[in-house]
C-alpha positions in Angstrom: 16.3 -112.6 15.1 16.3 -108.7 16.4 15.8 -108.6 20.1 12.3 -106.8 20.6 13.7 -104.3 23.0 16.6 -103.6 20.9 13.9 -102.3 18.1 12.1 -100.5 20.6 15.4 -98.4 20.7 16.3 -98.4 16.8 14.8 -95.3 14.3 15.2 -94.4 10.9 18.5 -93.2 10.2 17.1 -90.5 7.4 13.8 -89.3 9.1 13.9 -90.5 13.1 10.9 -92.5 12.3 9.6 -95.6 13.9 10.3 -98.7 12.6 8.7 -101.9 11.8 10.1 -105.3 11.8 8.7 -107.1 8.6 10.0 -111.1 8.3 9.3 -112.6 4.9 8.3 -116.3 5.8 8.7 -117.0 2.3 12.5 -116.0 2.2 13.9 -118.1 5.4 12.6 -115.6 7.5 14.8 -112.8 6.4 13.8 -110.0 8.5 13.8 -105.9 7.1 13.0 -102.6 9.3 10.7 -100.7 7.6 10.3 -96.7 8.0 7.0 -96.6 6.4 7.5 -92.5 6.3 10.3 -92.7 3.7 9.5 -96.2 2.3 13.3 -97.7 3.2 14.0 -101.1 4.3 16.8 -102.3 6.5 18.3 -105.5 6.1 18.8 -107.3 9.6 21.5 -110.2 9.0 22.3 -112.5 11.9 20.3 -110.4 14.3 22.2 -106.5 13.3 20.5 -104.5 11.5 22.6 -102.6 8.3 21.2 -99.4 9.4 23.6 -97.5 6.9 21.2 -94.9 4.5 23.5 -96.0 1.3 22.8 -99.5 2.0 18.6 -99.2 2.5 16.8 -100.5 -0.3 13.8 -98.2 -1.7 10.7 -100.1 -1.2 8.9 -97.2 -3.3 10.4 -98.6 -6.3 9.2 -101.9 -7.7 12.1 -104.4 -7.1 14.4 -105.6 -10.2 14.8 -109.4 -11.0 17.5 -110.9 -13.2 14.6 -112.0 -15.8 12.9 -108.4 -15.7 
């Protein structure tokens, strides 16, 4: 889990924007930052955030499954 101080610290790459720390409870807790300004997400694996632009997914666009 992100340190809370640590995401006090953290912005958006793209826009300086303040993030949010979303965990899905349905997904073992997998936790995303969220810039709500440019709708990107941030993975955060084993408590480091992949803060790399290329690497954000696009939460504006509806997400793809296999079976879509």
């Amino acid at each position: 889990m992100i340190d809370r101080k640590k995401l006090e610290l953290l912005a958006c790459p793209q826009c300086a924007g303040t993030l949010t720390l979303y965990i899905d409870e349905q997904n073992n807790d997998a936790e995303t930052l969220i810039c709500r300004h440019c709708q990107l997400g941030y993975v955060v694996e084993d408590g480091i955030p992949n803060m790399l632009i290329d690497a954000a997914r696009n939460l504006a666009e509806p997400a793809i499954t296999e079976n879509s």
